[in-house]
N, C-alpha and C positions, 0 to 999 in steps of 0.2 A: 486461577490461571498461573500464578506465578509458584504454587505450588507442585501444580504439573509440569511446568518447565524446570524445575530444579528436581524433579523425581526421573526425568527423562536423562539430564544433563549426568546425574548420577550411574543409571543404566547404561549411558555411552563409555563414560569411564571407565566402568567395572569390564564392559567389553574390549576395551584398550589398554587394561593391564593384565586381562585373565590370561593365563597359562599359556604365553605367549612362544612356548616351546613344545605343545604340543605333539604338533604335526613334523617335527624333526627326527622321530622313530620311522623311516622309510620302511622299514619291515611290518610295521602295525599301519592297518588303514586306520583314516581318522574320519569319524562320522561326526557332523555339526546336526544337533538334534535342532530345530527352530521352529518352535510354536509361539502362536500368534500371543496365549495366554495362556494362565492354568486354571481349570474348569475340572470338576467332577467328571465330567465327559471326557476330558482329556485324557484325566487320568485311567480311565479305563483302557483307553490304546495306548495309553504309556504301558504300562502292566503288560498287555499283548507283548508286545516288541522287546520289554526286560525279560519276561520268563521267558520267551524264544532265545534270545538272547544267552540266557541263563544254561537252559535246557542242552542248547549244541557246546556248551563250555568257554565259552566267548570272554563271557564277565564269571568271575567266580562271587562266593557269596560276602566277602568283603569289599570288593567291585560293586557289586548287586545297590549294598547299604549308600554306597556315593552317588550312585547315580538316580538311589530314588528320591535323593535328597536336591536332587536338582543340580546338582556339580559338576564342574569336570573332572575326566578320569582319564589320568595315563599309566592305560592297564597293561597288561601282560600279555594280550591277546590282541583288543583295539582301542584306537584312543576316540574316546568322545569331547566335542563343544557343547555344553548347553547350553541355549539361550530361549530366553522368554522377552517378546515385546511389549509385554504388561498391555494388552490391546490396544497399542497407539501404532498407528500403519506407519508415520515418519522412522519411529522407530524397528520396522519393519526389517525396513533397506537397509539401516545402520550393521542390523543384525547380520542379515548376508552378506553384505562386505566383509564385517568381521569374519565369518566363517570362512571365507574366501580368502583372506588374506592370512590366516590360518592352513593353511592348503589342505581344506578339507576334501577328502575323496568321493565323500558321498554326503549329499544334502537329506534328509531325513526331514519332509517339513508336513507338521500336522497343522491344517487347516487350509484354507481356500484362499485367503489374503495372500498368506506367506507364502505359497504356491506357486501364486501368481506371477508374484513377483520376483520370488527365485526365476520360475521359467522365463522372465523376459528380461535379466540379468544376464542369467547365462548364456541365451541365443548369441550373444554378441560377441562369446569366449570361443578359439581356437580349441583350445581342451575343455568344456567345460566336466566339471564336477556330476556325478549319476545324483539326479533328482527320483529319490522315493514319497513318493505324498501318503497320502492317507487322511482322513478326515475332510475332504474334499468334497461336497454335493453337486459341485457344477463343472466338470472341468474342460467342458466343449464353449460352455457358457460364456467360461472366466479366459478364455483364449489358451486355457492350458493344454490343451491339444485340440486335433480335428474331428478324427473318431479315436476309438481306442483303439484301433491301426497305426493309422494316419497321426505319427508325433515324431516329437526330436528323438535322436537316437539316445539320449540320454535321460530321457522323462518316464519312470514309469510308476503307476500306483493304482490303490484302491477306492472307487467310486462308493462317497457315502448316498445309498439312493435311497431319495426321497419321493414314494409314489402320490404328488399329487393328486392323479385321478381316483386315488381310494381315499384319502386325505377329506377334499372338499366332498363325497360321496359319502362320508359320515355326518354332516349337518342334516339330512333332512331326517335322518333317525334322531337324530336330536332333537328335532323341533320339525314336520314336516308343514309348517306354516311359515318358514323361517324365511324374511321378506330384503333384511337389509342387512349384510355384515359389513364389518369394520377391518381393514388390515394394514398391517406399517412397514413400512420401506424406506433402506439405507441407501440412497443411490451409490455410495462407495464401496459398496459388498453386492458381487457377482451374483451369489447365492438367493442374495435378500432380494434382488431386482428381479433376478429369473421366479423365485416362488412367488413374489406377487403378481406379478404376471400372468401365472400359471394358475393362482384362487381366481384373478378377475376372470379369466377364460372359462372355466372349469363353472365358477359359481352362475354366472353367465348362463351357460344352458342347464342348468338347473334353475333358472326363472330368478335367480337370487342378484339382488344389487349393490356392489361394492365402493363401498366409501374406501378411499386408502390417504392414508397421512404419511408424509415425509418424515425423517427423523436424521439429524447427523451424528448427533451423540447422547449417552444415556441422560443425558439430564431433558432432553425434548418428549420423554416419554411418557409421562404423568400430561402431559397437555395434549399431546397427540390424539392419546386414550380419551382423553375425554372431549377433544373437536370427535372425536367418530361418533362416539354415544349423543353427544348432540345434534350429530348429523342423522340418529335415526339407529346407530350400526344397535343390531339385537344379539350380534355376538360379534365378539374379538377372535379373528381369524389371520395366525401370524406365519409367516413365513420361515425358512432358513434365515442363518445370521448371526451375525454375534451379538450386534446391539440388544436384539430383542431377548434372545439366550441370556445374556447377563441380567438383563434387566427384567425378566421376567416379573420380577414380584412384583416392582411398578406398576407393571399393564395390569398385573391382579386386583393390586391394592382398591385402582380408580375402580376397574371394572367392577369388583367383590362391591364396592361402596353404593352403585348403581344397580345391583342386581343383574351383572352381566356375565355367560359364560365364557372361558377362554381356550381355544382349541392353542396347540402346537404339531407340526407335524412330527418334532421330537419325542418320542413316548415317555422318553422320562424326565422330560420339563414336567411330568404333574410331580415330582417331589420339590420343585419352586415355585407351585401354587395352581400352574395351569389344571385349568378344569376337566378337559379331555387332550390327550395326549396320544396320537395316531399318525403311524410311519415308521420309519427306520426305527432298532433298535441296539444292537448289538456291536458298541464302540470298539469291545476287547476285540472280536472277532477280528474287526477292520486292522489291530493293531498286528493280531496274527498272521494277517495275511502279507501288509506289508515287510514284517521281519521275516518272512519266507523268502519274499525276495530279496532284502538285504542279506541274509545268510549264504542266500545259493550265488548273490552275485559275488561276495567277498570268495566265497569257497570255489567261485571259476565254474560253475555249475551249470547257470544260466549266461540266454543272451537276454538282457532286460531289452535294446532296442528290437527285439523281435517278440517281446513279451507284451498281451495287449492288456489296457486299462483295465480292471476287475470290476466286473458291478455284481454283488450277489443280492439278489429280489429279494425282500421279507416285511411284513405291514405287522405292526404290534398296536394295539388299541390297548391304551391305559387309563384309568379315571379314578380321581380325586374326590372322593363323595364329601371329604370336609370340607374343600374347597365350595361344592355346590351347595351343601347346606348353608355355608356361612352367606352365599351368596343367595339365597332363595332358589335357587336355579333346581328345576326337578331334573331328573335324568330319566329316559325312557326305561321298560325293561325292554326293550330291543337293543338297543344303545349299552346296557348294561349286560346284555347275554351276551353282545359280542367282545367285552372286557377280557385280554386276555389278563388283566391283575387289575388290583385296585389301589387306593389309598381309602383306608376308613377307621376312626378313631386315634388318628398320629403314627397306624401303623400299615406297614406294607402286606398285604396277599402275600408276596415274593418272598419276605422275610430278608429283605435286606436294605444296605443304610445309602442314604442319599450320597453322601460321601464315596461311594462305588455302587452307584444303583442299578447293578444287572444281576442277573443270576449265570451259573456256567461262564464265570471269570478266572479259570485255572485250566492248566492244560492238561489235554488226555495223558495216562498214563503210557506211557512206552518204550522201549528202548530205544537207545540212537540212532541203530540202522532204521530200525521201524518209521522212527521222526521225520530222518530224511530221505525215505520211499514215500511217503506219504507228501510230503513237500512239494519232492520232485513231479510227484505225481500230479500234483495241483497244478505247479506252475507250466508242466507239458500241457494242460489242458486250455491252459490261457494263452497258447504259443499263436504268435501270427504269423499264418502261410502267407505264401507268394500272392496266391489267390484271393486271398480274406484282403489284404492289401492293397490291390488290382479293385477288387469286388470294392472296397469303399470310396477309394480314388474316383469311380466312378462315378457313383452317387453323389459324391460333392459336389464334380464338375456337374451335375444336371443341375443340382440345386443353385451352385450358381449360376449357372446359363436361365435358370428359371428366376 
């Protein structure tokens, strides 16, 4: 305890003597990068957003080297804050203030916490700062806007979607006798409340009975995992989240120990041990999409408050045969035909490393104009009319009147 409070006490510091001058170049905007943590996952929408970044000449390739090193940069082009709350949410808020009292122009926040909590910071500001999200699963859920219409005129970003209903539709190719699972929930994460939610319902009409365990922080997670396997769970079924995310190998370890599978709807949690791994997959992409709009808003391009939420659909089924060996666990060949990759023998199908585990993490070749016709092109497509506007407002009011 007393170690975490002097690792926190540290983080606030470093935030109250960093580059306390950055935001004083009125010619360069200043963007406050703020992620909740740094995760592999992360870093693959960092990467998006640096080579976009990179790509329209923003940061040059000495720029490049500071900012993948996690630093601040007051460059020649735009000035960056970085900050990481090492996953403590107190430290969260600390962090946006700090960015805030930095007179940052544009909020850049990767994850669903930090999100959150930026958006209900800045509702209260006269000027607030343009919030770009990304890495976000839930953001009607997390109160971050209404629909992807219906937001602040200052909020705009890319929906990390997690298709549930094909998610919990991969257990019974698993096991189609499959009677009782197991799933954990953060009640302080938006993401983690909504996808548990989402398995009880879902597993629900599939005749399947859900056990779920509470968790507040990584260390409840080894006991959690194993109140479910005592309660019956015949597989570990986890939702969005960080805790669980981080902590993956925990729920492995119990589980693996037991003879238990462990699904994620993140597909490349099976290179932290999960046994199938089905849903979202492509973090780079999300980052690309977000630095389209930061580039087009700094370049005057776009109107981000008429720009709506981005969700782009796509389901990746991934499995881990080492993991199921070690666990006893068979894997159907139904289950296995629909694998778009694998984990077998320490290595990937994909042929590539945990440490950046996607494949098509570089960007198209092209020339500048090409870059930003294409761009531009995107974000005309995400544009909200009068109507699409009018057309949601609608539908809220029923729902609420309902």
């Amino acid at each position: 305890m007393y170690k975490k409070l002097a690792l926190i006490a540290v983080i606030v510091l470093a935030m109250l003597m960093a580059a306390p001058g950055l935001a004083q170049d009125a010619e360069n905007p200043t963007i406050a990068f703020l992620r909740y943590g740094g995760s592999s996952l992360i870093s693959l929408s960092e990467k998006g957003i640096l080579d976009m970044l990179q790509a329209y000449g923003m940061i040059n390739e000495e720029e490049r080297a500071v900012l993948d090193e996690s630093e601040d940069l007051e460059g020649e082009h735009i000035n960056v804050i970085y900050r990481d709350a090492g996953f403590d949410l107190p430290t969260v808020n600390l962090m946006i203030e700090d960015a805030l009292d930095n007179g940052a122009d544009v909020l850049l926040t990767l994850s669903t916490p930090v999100t959150q909590l930026a958006a209900n910071i800045t509702r209260e500001m006269d000027d607030p700062p343009q919030i770009i999200f990304a890495i976000v699963g839930t953001p009607y859920f997390a109160g971050v806007a209404d629909t992807p219409c219906v937001k602040d005129d200052h909020i705009a970003g890319t929906q990390t979607d997690i298709p549930y209903e094909q998610y919990v539709n991969v257990l019974p190719t698993f096991n189609p006798d499959l009677k009782v699972i197991g799933t954990i929930v953060n009640a302080s994460q938006a993401n983690s409340v909504f996808g548990a939610e989402r398995i009880e319902e879902l597993a629900g009409e599939l005749g399947i009975a859900v056990e779920t365990a509470g968790v507040t922080t990584l260390s409840d997670l080894p006991l959690a995992t194993e109140g479910l396997i005592s309660k019956g769970a015949e597989a570990i079924v986890v939702p969005g989240g960080y805790t669980v995310s981080i902590g993956m190998s925990a729920i492995v370890d119990i589980a693996t120990e037991n003879g238990i599978a462990v699904f994620s709807p993140v597909s490349q949690h099976v290179y932290r041990g999960a046994t199938v791994g089905a849903g979202f997959y492509s973090l780079y992409r999300e980052g690309v999409i977000a630095a389209r709009m930061l580039v087009a808003h700094i370049n005057g391009e776009v109107d981000l408050s008429r720009t709506r939420i981005n969700l782009t659909p796509g389901f990746t089924v991934a499995l881990n045969l080492d993991s199921a060996a070690e666990a006893g666990v068979e894997i159907s060949e139904e289950l296995l035909a629909m694998a778009d990759w694998t984990i077998k023998d320490g290595g990937s199908s994909e042929g590539v490393s945990p440490e950046l585990p996607e494949i098509g993490i570089e960007l198209p070749a092209m020339t500048l104009d090409e870059r930003r016709e294409a761009d531009l092109e995107f974000l005309a497509g995400i544009h909200c009319t009068d109507e699409m506007i009018s057309e949601q407002k609608r539908q809220l009011e029923t729902q609420w009147s309902d």
